[in-house]
N, C-alpha and C positions, 0 to 999 in steps of 0.2 A: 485361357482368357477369351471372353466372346470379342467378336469386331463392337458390341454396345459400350465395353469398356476400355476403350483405346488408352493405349499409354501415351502421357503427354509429349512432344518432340523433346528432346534434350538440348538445352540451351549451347552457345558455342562457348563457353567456361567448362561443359560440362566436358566436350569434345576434345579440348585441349588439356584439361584434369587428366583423364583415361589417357591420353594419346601420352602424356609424361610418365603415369605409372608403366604401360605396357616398354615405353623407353627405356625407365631405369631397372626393370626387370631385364631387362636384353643386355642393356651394359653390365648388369652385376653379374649373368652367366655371362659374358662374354670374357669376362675375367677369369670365373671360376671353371665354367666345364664346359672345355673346347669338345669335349667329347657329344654334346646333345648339341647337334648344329641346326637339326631341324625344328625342334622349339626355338633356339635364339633366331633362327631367318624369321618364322612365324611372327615372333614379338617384334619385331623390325620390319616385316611386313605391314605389321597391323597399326604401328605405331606411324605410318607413312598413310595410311589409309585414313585414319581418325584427324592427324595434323592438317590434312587436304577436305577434311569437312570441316572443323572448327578453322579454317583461311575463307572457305565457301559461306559458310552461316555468319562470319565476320565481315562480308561486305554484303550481307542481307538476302542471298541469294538459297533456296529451298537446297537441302543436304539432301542427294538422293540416295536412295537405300540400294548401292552398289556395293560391292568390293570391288572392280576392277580402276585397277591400280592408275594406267593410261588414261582413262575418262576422267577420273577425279583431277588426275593432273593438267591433263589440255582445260576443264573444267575452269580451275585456280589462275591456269595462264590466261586466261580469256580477262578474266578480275584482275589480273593485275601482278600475279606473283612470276617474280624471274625464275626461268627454269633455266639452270647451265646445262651444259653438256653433261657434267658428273649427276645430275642428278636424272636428265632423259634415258641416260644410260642406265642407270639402277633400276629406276623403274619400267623399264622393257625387258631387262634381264630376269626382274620380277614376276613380271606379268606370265610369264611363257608358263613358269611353277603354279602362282598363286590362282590361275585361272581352271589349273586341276586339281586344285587342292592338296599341293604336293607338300605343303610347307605342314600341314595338319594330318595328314591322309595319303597312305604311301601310293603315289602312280607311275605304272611301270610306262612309263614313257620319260623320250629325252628330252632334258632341258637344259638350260643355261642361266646359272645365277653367277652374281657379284660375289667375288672376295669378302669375307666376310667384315674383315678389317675397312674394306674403302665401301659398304655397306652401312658401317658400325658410323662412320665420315662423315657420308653425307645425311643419315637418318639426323643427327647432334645437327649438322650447319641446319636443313631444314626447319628443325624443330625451333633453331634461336631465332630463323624470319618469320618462323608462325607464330610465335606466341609473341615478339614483339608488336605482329600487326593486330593477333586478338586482343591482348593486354591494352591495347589503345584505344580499342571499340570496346571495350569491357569497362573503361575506366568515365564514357562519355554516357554507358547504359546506365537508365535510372530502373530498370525494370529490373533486376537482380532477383533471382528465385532459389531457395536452397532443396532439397533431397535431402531427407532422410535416412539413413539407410543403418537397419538392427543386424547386430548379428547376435545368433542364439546360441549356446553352447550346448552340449549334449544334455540331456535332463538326468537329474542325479534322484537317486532311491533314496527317499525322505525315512529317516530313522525315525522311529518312533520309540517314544522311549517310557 
């Protein structure tokens, strides 16, 4: 895609949409296979990431095109959202992996992550103050815009008969 044809910004519905799928994908392996720990940290990673830009784009503030975890969060504190202690903790613990890409991409260096359990905790409490706060500004937005989005199936060998 050229820079002539910019994708439009993604609304803060859109933000908090994704940020609940990559959620419930994290709870559903977090039930099923304790054994793939580095994809469910990633989907819980990500889903902290997403929840801290649809909070940011819900008090009208430009979402910047980061993944660090810490900035998005002092970010959200600055507008308005309480950080506890459980949750400054999670996301420092995070930061140390997510900033080498440890949750996607193996690096051999040391770090320190959250129990996956009090991880799993505080991603769910986060998530019920963020979409409480977007779901209020989403409910007062007259500008509502939807996405499309197709999916193709594989192409099948037309019989001819």
């Amino acid at each position: 895609m050229t820079k002539a044809n910019k994708v439009p910004k993604p609304s803060l519905g859109a933000f908090l949409n994704m940020a609940r799928e990559y959620q419930s994908a994290a709870n559903t392996l977090f039930h099923i296979a304790k054994d793939v720990m580095s994809p469910i940290y990633f989907l819980y990673a990500h889903t902290l990431e997403l929840a801290f830009k649809a909070y940011l784009a819900s008090h009208g503030c430009s979402v910047p095109q980061i993944h660090d975890l810490e900035s998005l969060c002092k970010s959200c504190q600055k507008h308005g959202l309480h950080v506890n202690r459980e949750l400054a903790n999670v996301i420092h613990l995070l930061e140390s992996e997510n900033e080498v890409h440890g949750f996607r991409y193996f690096a051999f260096v040391s770090t320190g992550i959250p129990e996956i359990g009090y991880l799993r905790q505080v991603v769910d409490d986060l998530m019920v103050t963020v979409a409480k706060d977007v779901e209020r500004t989403l409910s007062k937005d007259s500008n509502k815009r939807a996405v499309l989005k197709f999916i193709v199936g594989k192409p099948e060998k037309k019989v001819q008969l």
